[in-house]
N, C-alpha and C positions, 0 to 999 in steps of 0.2 A: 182506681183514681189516686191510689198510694203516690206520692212526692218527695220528695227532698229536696230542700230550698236550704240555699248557704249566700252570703253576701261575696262581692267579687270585689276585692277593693281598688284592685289596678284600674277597672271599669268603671267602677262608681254603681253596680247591679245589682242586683239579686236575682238569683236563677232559680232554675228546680228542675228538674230529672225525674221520670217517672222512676219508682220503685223496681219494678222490673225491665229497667232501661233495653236490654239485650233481645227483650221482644219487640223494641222501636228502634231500630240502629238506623242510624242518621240525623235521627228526628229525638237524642236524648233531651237537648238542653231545652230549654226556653227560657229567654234574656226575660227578669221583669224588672218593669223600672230602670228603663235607661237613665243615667243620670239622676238618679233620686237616692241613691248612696254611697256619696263620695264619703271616703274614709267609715264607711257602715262597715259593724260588728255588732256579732251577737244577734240573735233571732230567735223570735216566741210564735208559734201558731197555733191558731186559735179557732183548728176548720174542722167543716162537720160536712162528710161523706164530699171531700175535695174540694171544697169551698170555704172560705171564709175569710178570716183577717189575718195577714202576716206584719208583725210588728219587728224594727229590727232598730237599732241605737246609730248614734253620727257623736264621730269625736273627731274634733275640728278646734282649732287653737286659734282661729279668727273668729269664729260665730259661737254660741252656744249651743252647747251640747243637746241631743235633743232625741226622743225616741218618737220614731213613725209609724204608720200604716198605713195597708194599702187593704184593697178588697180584691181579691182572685178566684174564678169561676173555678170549675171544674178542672177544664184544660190548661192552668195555671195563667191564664193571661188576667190583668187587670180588666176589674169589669168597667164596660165604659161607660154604663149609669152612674158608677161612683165618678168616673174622670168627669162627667157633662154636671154632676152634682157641684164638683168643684173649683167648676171653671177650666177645667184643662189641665188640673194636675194630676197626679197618677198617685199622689199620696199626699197625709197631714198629717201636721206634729200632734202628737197628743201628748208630751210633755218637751218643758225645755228649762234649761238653766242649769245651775253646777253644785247639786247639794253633795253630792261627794266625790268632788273634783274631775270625777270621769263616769261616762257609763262604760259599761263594761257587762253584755252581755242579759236577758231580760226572762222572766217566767210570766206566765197568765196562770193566773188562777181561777177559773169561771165558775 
Protein backbone atom coordinates (compact mmCIF):
# COMPACT_ATOMS: atom_id res chain seq x y z
CA UNK A 1 0.00 0.00 0.00
CA UNK A 2 3.36 1.90 -0.08
CA UNK A 3 2.72 5.72 -2.19
CA UNK A 4 4.34 8.46 -3.38
CA UNK A 5 2.32 11.48 -3.61
CA UNK A 6 3.97 14.85 -5.10
CA UNK A 7 1.84 18.08 -6.29
CA UNK A 8 1.70 18.58 -10.33
CA UNK A 9 1.51 22.31 -10.67
CA UNK A 10 1.09 22.58 -14.42
CA UNK A 11 -2.31 20.49 -13.52
CA UNK A 12 -3.24 22.05 -10.50
CA UNK A 13 -2.96 17.83 -8.89
CA UNK A 14 -1.66 15.77 -6.70
CA UNK A 15 -0.88 12.30 -7.68
CA UNK A 16 0.75 9.12 -6.17
CA UNK A 17 2.50 6.07 -7.65
CA UNK A 18 2.56 3.02 -5.79
CA UNK A 19 6.04 2.47 -4.32
CA UNK A 20 6.73 -0.45 -6.44
CA UNK A 21 5.24 1.11 -9.47
CA UNK A 22 7.07 -1.43 -12.08
CA UNK A 23 4.78 -4.27 -10.65
CA UNK A 24 1.70 -2.08 -12.01
CA UNK A 25 2.91 -0.77 -15.46
CA UNK A 26 0.29 1.21 -16.94
CA UNK A 27 -1.68 1.77 -13.93
CA UNK A 28 1.45 3.86 -11.94
CA UNK A 29 -0.16 7.40 -11.54
CA UNK A 30 -3.45 8.20 -9.92
CA UNK A 31 -4.58 11.94 -10.49
CA UNK A 32 -5.96 13.14 -6.99
CA UNK A 33 -7.64 16.26 -6.70
CA UNK A 34 -8.23 17.54 -10.06
CA UNK A 35 -8.12 21.12 -9.74
CA UNK A 36 -7.78 21.47 -5.98
CA UNK A 37 -3.96 22.51 -6.45
CA UNK A 38 -3.40 25.19 -8.50
CA UNK A 39 0.09 26.45 -7.77
CA UNK A 40 0.28 23.61 -4.78
CA UNK A 41 3.69 22.91 -3.14
CA UNK A 42 4.85 21.05 -0.59
CA UNK A 43 3.25 17.94 0.92
CA UNK A 44 2.97 16.31 4.65
CA UNK A 45 1.19 12.72 4.98
CA UNK A 46 -0.29 11.87 7.62
CA UNK A 47 -1.56 7.83 6.61
CA UNK A 48 -1.67 4.87 8.54
CA UNK A 49 -1.42 1.30 6.58
CA UNK A 50 -2.49 3.56 3.03
CA UNK A 51 -4.86 5.61 4.32
CA UNK A 52 -5.33 8.79 5.65
CA UNK A 53 -4.91 12.62 5.27
CA UNK A 54 -2.63 14.25 2.66
CA UNK A 55 -2.04 17.99 3.39
CA UNK A 56 -0.27 20.05 0.86
CA UNK A 57 0.24 24.27 0.72
CA UNK A 58 -1.34 26.93 -2.42
CA UNK A 59 0.70 30.04 -3.06
CA UNK A 60 -1.33 32.20 -5.19
CA UNK A 61 -0.84 36.19 -5.43
CA UNK A 62 -4.76 36.78 -5.76
CA UNK A 63 -6.26 34.59 -2.92
CA UNK A 64 -4.45 33.80 0.27
CA UNK A 65 -2.29 31.44 0.85
CA UNK A 66 -3.59 28.42 2.39
CA UNK A 67 -2.73 24.71 3.43
CA UNK A 68 -5.22 21.88 2.56
CA UNK A 69 -6.44 18.35 2.83
CA UNK A 70 -7.90 15.73 1.66
CA UNK A 71 -8.79 12.11 2.84
CA UNK A 72 -7.42 9.02 0.57
CA UNK A 73 -8.35 5.36 0.83
CA UNK A 74 -5.97 2.77 0.42
CA UNK A 75 -5.91 2.93 -3.40
CA UNK A 76 -5.08 6.60 -3.27
CA UNK A 77 -8.35 7.80 -4.42
CA UNK A 78 -10.28 10.55 -2.38
CA UNK A 79 -12.78 8.91 -0.11
CA UNK A 80 -16.21 9.98 -1.15
CA UNK A 81 -17.62 9.99 2.51
CA UNK A 82 -15.25 12.80 3.03
CA UNK A 83 -16.40 14.43 -0.66
CA UNK A 84 -20.54 13.75 0.37
CA UNK A 85 -19.15 15.18 4.04
CA UNK A 86 -18.29 18.30 2.22
CA UNK A 87 -20.62 19.12 -0.14
CA UNK A 88 -18.70 18.01 -3.26
CA UNK A 89 -15.41 19.00 -2.50
CA UNK A 90 -12.43 16.77 -2.68
CA UNK A 91 -10.69 18.87 0.03
CA UNK A 92 -10.52 21.88 2.93
CA UNK A 93 -8.38 24.54 4.03
CA UNK A 94 -7.34 23.89 7.32
CA UNK A 95 -5.27 27.00 7.57
CA UNK A 96 -5.13 30.36 5.55
CA UNK A 97 -3.55 33.80 5.51
CA UNK A 98 0.28 35.13 5.16
CA UNK A 99 2.02 34.97 8.41
CA UNK A 100 5.19 34.42 6.67
CA UNK A 101 4.69 35.90 3.46
CA UNK A 102 4.59 32.29 1.68
CA UNK A 103 4.11 28.70 2.44
CA UNK A 104 6.57 26.89 1.45
CA UNK A 105 6.38 23.24 2.00
CA UNK A 106 4.66 21.54 5.59
CA UNK A 107 5.40 18.65 8.45
CA UNK A 108 2.81 16.90 10.75
CA UNK A 109 3.74 15.97 13.69
CA UNK A 110 1.08 13.47 15.29
Amino acid sequence: TDRVYWVNKPQGSIKSIAAASTAYPGQEEVVLLPDAAPNGMGLALDLKKGKGWVYWTTQNSHSPNEIRRTFVCEDGQVSQDYVDELGGETYETVHLGDPASSFAGIAVDN
